[in-house]
Structure formats: C-alpha cells, structure tokens
C-alpha positions in Angstrom: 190.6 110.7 123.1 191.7 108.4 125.9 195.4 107.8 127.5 198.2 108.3 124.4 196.1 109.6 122.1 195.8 113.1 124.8 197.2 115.9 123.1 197.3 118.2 126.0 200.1 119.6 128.1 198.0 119.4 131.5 195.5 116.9 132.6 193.1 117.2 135.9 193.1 114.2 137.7 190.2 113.2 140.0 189.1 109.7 141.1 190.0 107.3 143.6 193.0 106.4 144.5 194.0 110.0 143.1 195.6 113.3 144.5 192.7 115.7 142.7 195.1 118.2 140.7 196.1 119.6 137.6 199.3 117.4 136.7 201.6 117.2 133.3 200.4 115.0 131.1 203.4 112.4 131.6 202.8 112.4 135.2 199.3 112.0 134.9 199.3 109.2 132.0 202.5 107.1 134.6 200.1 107.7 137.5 197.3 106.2 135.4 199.1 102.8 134.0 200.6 102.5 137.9 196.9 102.0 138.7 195.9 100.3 135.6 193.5 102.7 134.4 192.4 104.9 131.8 193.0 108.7 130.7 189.3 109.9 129.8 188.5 113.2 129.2 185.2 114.8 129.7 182.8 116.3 127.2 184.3 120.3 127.1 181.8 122.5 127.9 182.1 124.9 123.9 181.9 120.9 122.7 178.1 120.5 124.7 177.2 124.1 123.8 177.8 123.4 120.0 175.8 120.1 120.0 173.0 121.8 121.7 172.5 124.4 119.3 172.4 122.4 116.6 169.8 120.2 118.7 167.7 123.2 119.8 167.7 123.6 115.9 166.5 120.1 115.0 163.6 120.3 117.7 162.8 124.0 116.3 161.9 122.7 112.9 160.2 120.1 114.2 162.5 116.7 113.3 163.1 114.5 116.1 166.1 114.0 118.0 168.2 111.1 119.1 171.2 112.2 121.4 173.8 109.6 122.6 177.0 109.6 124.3 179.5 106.7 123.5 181.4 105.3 125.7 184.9 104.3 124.8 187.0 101.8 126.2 186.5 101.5 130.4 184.7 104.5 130.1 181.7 102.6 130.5 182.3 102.9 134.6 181.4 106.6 133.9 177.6 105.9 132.8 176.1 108.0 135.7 177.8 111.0 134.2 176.6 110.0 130.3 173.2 110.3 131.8 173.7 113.1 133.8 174.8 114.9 130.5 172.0 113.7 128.6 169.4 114.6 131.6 171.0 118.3 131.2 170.5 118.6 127.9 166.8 117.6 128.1 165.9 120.6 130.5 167.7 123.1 128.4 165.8 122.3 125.4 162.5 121.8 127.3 161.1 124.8 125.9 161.6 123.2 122.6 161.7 119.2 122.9 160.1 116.8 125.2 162.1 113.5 126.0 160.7 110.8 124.4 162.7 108.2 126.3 165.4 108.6 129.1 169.0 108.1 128.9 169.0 103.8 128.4 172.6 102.5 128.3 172.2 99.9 124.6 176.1 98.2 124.5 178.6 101.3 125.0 176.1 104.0 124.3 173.7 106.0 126.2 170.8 107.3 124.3 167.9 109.6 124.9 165.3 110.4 122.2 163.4 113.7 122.4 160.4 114.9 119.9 159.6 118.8 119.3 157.1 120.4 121.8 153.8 121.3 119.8 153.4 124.6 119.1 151.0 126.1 121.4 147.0 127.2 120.2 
C-alpha cells in the first residue's frame, strides 16, 4: 500500500525533512505531498513472521528458496532496508537454509536465493 491506498487511521512518520511521530493519516499523507513524497509502509512484523514459516518449511523439505522484496513506486530509495530484511531472514533460517546468493537489487526487486542445509552424518 502506498499514499491513498493507506487504510489506517494513524501513520508514523520518520525521514528527513520529518517531525518523527505518530500523526492522522490526513496530516501525514498533506505533510507527504507538501514534500512531494511517498506514503510507504513497512513490512509488519506478523506479515515477516508468516513468510518465514512458510520459508523455514520450504528449506525443511528440502526445495529451494527464492525470497524477494518488491519495491513499489519511489520505494526503491529504501533498498538498504529490503536487504537488511532479506539479510535477517537468512540468519533465522541458518539452521535450516544456506544463502545461495545475497540480496542483488534486479529492476524493483531485491532477491536472495537460499538452498536447504544438508542434513548432518
């Protein structure tokens, strides 16, 4: 979701340029077009803990995996964060996965690729 398509009543606002703060969603999205940029919000935490369960399952039965995070719009300015994202997700499933390759930005998405970890003799 990015600016009008926000369904929230409350938006946090960080950046530069910004007062850091929790602000109604009318201020925030006025405060956004008086700087000319976008609304974005960030991957929610139950969002990232449902993906990685369902990726700690693909590495369990042994398929590979190919995580990505998509970058809409202006976004794109936030690609240290993708890969910071992606980075986190490969140490949690370390016990299960081994990266492949490392976050590498291909148009406006980010992908990593991970393979299951071989079971141990």
């Amino acid at each position: 979701m990015i600016n009008d398509k926000i369904r929230v009543r409350e938006l946090r606002l960080v950046g530069d340029n910004v007062e850091p703060g929790i602000f109604p969603i009318d201020k925030a999205r006025q405060i956004a077009k008086e700087q000319e940029l976008d609304l974005v919000p960030q991957t929610d935490e139950h969002d990232y803990d449902f993906k990685k369960k369902h990726a700690e399952k693909f590495l369990e039965e042994g398929s590979k995996l190919k995580t990505y995070v998509f970058f809409k719009g202006r976004s794109i300015i936030f690609k240290d964060q993708g890969e910071i994202l992606l980075l986190k997700l490969a140490q949690e499933l370390e016990h299960v996965g081994k990266v492949d390759q490392l976050p590498k930005l291909e148009g406006k998405r980010m992908i990593m690729m991970m393979s299951p970890k071989k079971p141990a003799k």
